[in-house]
C-alpha positions as CSV (number, residue, x, y, z in Angstrom):
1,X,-15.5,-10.9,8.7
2,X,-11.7,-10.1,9.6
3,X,-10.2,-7.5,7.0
4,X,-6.4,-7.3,7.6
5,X,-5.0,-4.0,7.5
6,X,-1.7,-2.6,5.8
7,X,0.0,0.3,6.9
8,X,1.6,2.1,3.8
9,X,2.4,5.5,6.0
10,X,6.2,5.1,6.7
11,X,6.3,4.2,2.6
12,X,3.8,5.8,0.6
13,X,2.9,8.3,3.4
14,X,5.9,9.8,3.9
15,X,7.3,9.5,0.2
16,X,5.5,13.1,-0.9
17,X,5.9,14.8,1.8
18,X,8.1,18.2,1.2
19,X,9.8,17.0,5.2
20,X,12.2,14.2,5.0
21,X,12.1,12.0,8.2
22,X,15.8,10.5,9.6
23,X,15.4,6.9,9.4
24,X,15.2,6.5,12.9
25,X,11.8,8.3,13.2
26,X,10.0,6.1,10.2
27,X,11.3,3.1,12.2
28,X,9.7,4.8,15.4
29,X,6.7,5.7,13.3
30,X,6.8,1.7,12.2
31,X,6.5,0.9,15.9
32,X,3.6,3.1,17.0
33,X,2.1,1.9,14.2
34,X,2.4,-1.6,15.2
35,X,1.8,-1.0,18.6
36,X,-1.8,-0.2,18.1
37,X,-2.1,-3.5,16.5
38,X,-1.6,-3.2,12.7
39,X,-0.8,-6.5,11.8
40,X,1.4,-5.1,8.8
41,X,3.1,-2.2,8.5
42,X,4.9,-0.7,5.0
43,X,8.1,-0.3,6.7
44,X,10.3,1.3,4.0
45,X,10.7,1.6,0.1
46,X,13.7,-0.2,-1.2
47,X,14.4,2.6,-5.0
48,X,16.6,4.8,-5.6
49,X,17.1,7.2,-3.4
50,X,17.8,10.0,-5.9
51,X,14.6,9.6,-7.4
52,X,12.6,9.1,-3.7
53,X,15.0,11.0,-1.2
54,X,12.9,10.8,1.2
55,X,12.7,7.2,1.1
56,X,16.7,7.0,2.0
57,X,17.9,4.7,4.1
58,X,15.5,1.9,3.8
59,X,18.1,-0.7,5.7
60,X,18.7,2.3,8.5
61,X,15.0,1.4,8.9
62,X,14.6,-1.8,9.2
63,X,17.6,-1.8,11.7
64,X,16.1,0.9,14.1
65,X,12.9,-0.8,14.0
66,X,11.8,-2.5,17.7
67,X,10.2,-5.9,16.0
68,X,6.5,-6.3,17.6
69,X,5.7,-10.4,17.5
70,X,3.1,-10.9,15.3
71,X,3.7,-8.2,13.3
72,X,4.5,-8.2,9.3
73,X,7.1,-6.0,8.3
74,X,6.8,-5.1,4.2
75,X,9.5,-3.3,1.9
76,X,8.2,-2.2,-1.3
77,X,10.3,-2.9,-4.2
78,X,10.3,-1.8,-8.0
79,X,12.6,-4.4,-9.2
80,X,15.6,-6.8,-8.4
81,X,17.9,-4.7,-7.2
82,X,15.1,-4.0,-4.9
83,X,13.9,-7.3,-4.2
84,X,17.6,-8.2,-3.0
85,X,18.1,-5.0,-0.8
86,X,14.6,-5.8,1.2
87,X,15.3,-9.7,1.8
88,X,19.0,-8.4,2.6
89,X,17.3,-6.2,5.1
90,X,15.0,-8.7,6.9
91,X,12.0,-8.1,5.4
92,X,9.2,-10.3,6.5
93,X,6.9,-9.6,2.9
94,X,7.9,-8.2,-0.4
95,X,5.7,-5.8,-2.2
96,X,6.5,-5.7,-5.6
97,X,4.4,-3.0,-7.1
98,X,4.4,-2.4,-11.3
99,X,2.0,-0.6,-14.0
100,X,-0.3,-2.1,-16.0
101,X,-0.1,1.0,-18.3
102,X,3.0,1.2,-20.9
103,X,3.2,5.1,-20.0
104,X,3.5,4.8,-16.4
105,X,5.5,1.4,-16.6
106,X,8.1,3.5,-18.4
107,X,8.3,7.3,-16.6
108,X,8.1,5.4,-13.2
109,X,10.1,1.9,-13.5
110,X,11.5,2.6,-17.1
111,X,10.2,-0.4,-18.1
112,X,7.2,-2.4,-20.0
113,X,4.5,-4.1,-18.7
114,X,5.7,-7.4,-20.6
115,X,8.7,-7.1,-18.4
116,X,7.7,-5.9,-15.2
117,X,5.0,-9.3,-15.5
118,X,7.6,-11.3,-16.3
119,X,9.6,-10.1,-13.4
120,X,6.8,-10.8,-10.5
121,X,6.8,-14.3,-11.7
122,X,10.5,-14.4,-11.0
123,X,10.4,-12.7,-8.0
124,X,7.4,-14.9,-6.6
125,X,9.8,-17.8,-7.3
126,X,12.6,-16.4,-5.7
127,X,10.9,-15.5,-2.5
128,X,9.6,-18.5,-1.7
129,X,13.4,-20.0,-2.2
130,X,14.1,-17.2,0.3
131,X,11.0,-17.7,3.1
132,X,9.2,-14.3,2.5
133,X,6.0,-13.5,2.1
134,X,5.3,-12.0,-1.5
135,X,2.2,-9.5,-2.7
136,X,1.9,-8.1,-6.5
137,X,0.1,-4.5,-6.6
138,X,-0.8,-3.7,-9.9
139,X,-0.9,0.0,-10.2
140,X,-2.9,2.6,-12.1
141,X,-5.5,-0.2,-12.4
142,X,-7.9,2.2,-12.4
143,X,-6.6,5.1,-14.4
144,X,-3.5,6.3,-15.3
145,X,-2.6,10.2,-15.2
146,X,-1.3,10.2,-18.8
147,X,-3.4,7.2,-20.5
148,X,-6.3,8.3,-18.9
149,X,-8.8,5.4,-17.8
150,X,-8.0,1.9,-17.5
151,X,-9.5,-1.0,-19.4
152,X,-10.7,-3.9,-17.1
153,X,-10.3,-6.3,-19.2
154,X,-6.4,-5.0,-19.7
155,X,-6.4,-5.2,-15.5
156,X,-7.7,-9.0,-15.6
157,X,-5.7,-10.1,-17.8
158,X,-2.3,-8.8,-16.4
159,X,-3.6,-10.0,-13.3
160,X,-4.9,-13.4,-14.6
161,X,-0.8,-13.8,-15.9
162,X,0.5,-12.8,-12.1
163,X,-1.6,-15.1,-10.8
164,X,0.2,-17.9,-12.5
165,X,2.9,-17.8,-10.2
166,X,0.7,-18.1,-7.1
167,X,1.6,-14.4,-5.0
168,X,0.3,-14.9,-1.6
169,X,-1.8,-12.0,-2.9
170,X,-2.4,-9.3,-5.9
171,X,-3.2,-5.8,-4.6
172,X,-5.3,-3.7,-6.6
173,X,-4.2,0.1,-6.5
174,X,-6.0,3.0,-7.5
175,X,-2.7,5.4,-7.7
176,X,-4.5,8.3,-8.7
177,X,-7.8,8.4,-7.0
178,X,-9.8,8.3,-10.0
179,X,-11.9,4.7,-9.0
180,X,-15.4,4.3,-8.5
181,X,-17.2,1.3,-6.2
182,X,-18.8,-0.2,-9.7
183,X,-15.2,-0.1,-10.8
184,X,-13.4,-2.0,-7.5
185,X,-16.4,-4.1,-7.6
186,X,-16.0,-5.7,-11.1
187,X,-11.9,-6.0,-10.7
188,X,-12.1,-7.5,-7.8
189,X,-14.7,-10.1,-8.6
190,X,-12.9,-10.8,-11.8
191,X,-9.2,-11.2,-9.7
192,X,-10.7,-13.4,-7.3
193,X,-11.9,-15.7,-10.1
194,X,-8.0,-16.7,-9.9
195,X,-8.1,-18.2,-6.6
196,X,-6.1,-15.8,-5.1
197,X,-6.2,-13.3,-2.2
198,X,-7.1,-10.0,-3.2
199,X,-6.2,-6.7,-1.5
200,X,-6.8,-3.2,-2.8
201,X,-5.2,0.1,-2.3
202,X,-6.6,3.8,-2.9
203,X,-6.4,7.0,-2.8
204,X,-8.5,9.7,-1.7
205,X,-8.1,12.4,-4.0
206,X,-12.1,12.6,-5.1
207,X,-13.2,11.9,-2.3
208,X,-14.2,8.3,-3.0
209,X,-11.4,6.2,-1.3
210,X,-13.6,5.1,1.8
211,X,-16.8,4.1,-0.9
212,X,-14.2,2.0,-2.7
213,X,-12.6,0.3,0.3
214,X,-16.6,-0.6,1.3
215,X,-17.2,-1.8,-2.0
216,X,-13.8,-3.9,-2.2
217,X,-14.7,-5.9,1.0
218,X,-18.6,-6.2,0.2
219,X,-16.9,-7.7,-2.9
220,X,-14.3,-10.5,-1.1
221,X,-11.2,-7.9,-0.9
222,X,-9.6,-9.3,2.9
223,X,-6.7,-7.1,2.6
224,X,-6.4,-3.3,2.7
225,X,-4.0,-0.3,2.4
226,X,-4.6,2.6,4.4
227,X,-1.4,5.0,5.2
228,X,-2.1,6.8,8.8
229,X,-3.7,10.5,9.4
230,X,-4.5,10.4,5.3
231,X,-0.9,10.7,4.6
232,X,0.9,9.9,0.6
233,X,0.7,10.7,-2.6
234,X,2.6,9.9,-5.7
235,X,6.0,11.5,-6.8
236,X,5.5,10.8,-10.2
237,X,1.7,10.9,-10.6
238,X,0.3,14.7,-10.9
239,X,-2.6,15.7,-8.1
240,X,-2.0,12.9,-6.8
241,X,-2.9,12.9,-3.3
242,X,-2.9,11.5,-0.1
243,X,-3.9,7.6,0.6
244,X,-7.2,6.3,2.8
245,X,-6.5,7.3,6.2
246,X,-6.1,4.4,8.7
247,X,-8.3,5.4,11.5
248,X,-11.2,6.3,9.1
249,X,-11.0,3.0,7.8
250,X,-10.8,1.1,10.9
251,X,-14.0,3.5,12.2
252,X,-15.8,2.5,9.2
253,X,-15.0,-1.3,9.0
254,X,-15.7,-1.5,13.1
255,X,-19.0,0.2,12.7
256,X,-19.8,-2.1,10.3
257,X,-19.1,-5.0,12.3
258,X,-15.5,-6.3,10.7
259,X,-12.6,-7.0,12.9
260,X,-9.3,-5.7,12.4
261,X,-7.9,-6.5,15.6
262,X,-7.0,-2.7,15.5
263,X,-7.4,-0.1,18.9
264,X,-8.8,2.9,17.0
265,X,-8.2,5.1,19.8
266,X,-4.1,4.2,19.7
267,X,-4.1,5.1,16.2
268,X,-5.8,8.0,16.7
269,X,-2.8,9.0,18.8
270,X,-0.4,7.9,16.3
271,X,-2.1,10.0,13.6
272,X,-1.9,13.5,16.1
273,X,1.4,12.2,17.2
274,X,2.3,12.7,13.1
275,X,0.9,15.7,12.2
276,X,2.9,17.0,14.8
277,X,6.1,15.7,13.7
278,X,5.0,17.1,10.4
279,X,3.7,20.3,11.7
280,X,0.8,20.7,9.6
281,X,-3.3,19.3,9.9
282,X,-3.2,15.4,8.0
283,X,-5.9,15.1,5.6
284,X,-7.8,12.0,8.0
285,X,-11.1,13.2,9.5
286,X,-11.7,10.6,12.3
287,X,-8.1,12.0,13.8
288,X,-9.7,15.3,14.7
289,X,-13.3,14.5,14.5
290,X,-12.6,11.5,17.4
291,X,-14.2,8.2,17.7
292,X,-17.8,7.8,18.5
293,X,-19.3,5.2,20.6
């Protein structure tokens, strides 16, 4: 089976990180990326930049990036203004990204989740008038740091609405780390009663991101987040830490005999290559620990 893999580092990697990159090296990190045959990459984050400074620039981005054929190029985007920034910029995919909890929908989009539905259905519409590729993550779908835990049926039925406007995919996201594999197993099983490609996205902060990507696939999940070296976090979730790292994802979906269509060992360079742009040890394990076999 052929799971696809998304790069998130150059978006939700670098988003929490206390070190600001220039724009020109996230487009550089974009292209190593890419180069070890990622077949989509997170390029940038299309919000305000007061609120997400180190997500400034976004366009600067896109601009510096050296385009690999073949290779997706996503802007994540939080609302309109968004949505027209990121097809402004050449985007190849939209990420539209939005609560299903009222808390959250309103301390990190100052909206409702009434609205923020309503709005992937327009921008589903309007990126197919525009030739775009178009995903719908549904955040805190497994907990939410002020709500506490997430109903499923609350998740199924947000999604069940999305899925109305026929995304080319809804994406799962466990912002917060708080998921279990009997959790991703049921939403996903219940989202892909839609007919619709399902992806999922975690976080690693217990300790049980890897588990839940394994349980996602076993359960029909084809499409995966994963930000390189362990990288990301949340500005406006507490403890919330780093995403799945990339290269222990691909060691673990190879070893199980999926294709990615991914050279681990090019990754692996990618993720030391970060941590010394960041000058610090990144949270992944196969990184330093090497590949095996």
């Amino acid at each position: 089976m052929r799971v696809e893999i998304v790069d998130v580092g150059p978006r939700d990697g670098l988003q929490n990180e206390d070190r600001a990159f220039t724009p020109e090296v996230r487009a550089e990190l974009c292209d190593r990326i890419a180069a070890c045959g990622v077949p989509r990459v997170e390029a940038a984050s299309f919000v305000n930049p007061k609120r997400v400074p180190q997500m400034s620039g976004a366009e600067e981005v896109m601009e510096h990036l050296d385009r690999r054929p073949g290779t997706v190029y996503a802007g994540l985007v939080l609302n309109e203004k968004g949505y027209e920034r990121a097809v402004q910029a050449g985007v190849d995919e939209v990420r539209y990204a939005f609560p299903v909890t009222e808390t959250f929908a309103a301390k990190n989009q100052n909206t409702t989740v009434a609205d923020a539905t309503a709005l992937a259905a327009r921008l589903v519409e309007r990126a197919r008038l525009d030739g775009v590729r178009v995903s719908v993550t549904l955040s805190v779908a497994f907990g939410d740091p002020f709500e506490g835990r997430v109903v499923r049926d609350l998740v199924l039925r947000i999604a069940e609405k999305v899925t109305e406007s026929q995304p080319d995919e809804i994406v799962l996201a466990d912002t917060i780390g708080v998921g279990v594999p009997s959790q991703v197993r049921e939403l996903v099983a219940g989202v892909m009663e839609h007919g619709v490609t399902v992806g999922c996205h975690f976080h690693d902060t217990r300790h049980t991101g890897i588990a839940n990507a394994v349980a996602a696939v076993e359960s029909g999940a084809t499409v995966l987040d994963a930000s390189v070296g362990g990288t990301g976090g949340c500005p406006f979730a507490p403890r919330a830490t780093g995403n799945i790292s990339t290269e222990d994802l691909v060691y673990t979906l190879h070893g199980m005999g999926h294709e990615t269509g991914i050279d681990l060992e090019a990754l692996i360079g990618v993720a030391e290559w970060l941590s010394k742009r960041l000058e610090k040890e990144l949270p992944g394990r196969v990184y330093r620990a090497g590949n095996f076999g």
